[in-house]
Every structure is written in C-alpha cells, then in structure tokens.
C-alpha positions in Angstrom: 0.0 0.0 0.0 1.2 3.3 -1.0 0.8 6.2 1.8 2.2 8.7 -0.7 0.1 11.6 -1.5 1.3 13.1 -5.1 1.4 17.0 -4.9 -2.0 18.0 -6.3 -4.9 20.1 -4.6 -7.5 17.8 -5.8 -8.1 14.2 -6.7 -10.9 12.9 -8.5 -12.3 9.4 -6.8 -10.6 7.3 -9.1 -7.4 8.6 -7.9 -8.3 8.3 -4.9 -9.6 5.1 -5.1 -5.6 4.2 -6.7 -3.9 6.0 -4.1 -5.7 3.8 -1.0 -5.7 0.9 -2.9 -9.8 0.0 -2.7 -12.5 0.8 -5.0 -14.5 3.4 -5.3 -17.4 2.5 -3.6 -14.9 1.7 -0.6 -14.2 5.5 -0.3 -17.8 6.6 -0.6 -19.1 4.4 1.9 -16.2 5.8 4.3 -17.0 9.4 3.1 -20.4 8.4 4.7 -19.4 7.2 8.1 -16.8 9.6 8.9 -17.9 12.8 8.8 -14.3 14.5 8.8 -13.9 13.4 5.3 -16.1 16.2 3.1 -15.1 16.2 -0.7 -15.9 19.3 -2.6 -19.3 18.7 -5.1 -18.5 20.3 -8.2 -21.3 21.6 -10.9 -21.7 18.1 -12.8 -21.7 16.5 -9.1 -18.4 14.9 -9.2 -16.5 14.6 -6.0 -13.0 16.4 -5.7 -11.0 15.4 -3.0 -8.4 17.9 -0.7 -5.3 16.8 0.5 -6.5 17.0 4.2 -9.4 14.3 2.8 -7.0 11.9 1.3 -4.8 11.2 4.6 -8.0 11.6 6.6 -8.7 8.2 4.2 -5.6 7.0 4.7 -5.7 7.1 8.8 -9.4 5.4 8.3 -7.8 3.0 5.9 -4.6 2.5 8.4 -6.9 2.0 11.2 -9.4 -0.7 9.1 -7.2 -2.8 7.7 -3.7 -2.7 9.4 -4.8 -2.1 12.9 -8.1 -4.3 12.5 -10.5 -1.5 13.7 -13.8 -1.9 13.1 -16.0 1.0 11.9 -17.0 2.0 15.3 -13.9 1.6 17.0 -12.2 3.6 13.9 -14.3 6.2 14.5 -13.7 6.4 18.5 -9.8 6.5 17.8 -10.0 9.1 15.0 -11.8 11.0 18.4 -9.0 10.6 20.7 -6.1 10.9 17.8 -8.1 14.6 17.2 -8.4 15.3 20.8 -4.6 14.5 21.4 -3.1 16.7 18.5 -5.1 19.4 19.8 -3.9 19.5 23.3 -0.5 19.1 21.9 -1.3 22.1 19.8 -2.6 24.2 23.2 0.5 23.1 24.9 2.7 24.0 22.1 1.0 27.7 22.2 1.0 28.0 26.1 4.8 27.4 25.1 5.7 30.0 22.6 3.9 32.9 24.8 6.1 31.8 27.9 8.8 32.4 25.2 7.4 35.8 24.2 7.1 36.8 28.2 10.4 36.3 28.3 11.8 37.7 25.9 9.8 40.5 26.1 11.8 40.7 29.6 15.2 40.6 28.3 14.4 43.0 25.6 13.3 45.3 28.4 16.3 44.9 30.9 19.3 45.2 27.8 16.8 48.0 26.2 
C-alpha cells in the first residue's frame, strides 16, 4: 500500500480510489461514516477530494485494515487521535507565549 500523497490540490475518486488501494465504492461508503472526510461537489456533481481528505482516508484506511478496527472503534480512535493533537497544539502555544514573556523581559532589561 502506497501512503504517498502526489502534490496535487485535488483528486478525483478514481485517484483516490488508486492512491488507498480499494475501489470506489470503498471510499464513498467511508466518506459516509466519517464525517471529517467532506469532498468538494463540483457543478456536474463529481467529487474532488483535498489533501486534508485523502490522509484523513488514509488514517481510516490504516486503522481498518492494518490495525483491524472496526468501523466503530475507527471512528472512537480518529476521536481521541483529534483530541490529542489538539492539546498538543494548546500546549505547544502556552509554550511559545512563555517564550514571548520572556523575551519580552530581556528586551526590556538590555533595552
């Protein structure tokens, strides 16, 4: 299985379908359990896929068939792996403005 995702903005389903290695259908029944995955509807109804869609596929398709997930539980541990990055992202923040405090400070004792 390829986890490469080539440098494009948008993929069609077929390429999509290529890129996780399942058909078609695969990728629109996941597009209707997981929420998080939202393709863009063009005029003539096709689906374009972002970037941020495909890995989204590829962490359902990780979760499915190389950790043995089921649905539900895939969708429970998509939760938590959501939940985690963003309290690593708060923590990272809380980080950088401790930074800025102080060096706010040394910029106000040499300045």
């Amino acid at each position: 299985m390829s986890d490469t995702i080539p440098d494009k903005n948008y993929f069609r389903i077929g390429e999509v379908s290529k890129i996780l290695e399942v058909e078609p259908y695969v990728v629109r029944y996941w597009e209707s359990e997981f929420k998080t995955v939202q393709p863009v509807r063009t005029r003539s109804d096709q689906r374009l896929y972002r970037k941020k869609d495909v890995d989204e596929l590829l962490t359902i398709r990780n979760l499915l068939y190389k950790e043995m997930f089921t649905i539900a539980g895939a969708k429970k541990r998509l939760a938590h792996m959501k939940r985690e990055a963003s309290s690593q992202r708060d923590e990272t923040y809380q980080r950088l403005v401790e930074v800025k405090k102080g060096l706010q400070k040394i910029k106000k004792i040499l300045g």
